[in-house]
C-alpha positions as CSV (number, residue, x, y, z in Angstrom):
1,X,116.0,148.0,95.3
2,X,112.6,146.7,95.5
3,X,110.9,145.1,98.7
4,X,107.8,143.5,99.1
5,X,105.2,144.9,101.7
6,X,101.8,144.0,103.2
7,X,98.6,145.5,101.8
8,X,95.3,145.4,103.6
9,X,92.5,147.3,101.7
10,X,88.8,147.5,103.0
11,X,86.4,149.6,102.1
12,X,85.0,152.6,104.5
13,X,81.6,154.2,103.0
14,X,82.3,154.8,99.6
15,X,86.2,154.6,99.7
16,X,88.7,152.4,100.0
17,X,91.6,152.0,102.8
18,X,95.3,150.6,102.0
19,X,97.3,150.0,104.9
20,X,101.1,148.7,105.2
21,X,101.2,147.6,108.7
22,X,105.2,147.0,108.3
23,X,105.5,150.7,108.0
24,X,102.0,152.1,109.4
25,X,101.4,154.1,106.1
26,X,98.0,154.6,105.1
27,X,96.2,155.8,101.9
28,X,93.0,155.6,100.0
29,X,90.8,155.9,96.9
30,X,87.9,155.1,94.9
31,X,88.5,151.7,93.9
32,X,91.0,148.7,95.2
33,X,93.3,149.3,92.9
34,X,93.5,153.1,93.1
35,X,93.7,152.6,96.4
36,X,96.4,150.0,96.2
37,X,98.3,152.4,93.5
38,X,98.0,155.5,96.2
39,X,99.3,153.4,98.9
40,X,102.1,152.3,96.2
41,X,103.2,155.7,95.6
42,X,103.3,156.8,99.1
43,X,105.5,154.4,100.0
44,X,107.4,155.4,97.8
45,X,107.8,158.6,99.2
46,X,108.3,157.5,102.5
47,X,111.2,155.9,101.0
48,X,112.6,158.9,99.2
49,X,112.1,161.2,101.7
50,X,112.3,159.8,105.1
51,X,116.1,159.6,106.6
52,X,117.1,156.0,107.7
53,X,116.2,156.3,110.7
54,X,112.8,156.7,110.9
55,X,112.5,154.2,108.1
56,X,113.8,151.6,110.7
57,X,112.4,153.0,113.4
58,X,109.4,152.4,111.5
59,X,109.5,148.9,110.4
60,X,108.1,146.4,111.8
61,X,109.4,142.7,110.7
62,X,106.8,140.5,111.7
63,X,103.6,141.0,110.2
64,X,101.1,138.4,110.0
65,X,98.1,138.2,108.0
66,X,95.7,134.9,108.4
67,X,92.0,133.8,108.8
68,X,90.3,133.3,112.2
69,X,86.9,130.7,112.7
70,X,85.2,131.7,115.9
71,X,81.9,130.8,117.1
72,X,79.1,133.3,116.6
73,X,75.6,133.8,118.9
């Protein structure tokens, strides 16, 4: 079964952060798209190894991502 999941990646310093905010896993690496591949793969093992339980414990249905204009100074 495959699902599709949020991915927000920024960078911090010289690394880059991939967060899935459905399931609050977190990973990193040296570019975007290693650190989209890391976050990949740890998902994956959530998946694998986690019982169904915590994986719905977990899971949060309504994510969200959208732009905001506010007023600066």
């Amino acid at each position: 079964m495959n699902r599709t999941l949020t991915a927000i990646i920024e960078r911090e310093e010289d690394l880059f952060v991939a967060l899935c905010p459905e399931y609050d896993i977190v990973s990193q690496g040296a570019s975007v798209s290693e650190a989209r591949k890391n976050l990949q793969e740890a998902l994956e093992l959530f998946f694998e190894a986690a019982p169904s339980e915590e994986q719905e414990r977990r899971y949060r249905s309504e994510v969200y991502v959208t732009n905001l204009y506010v007023a600066v100074g």
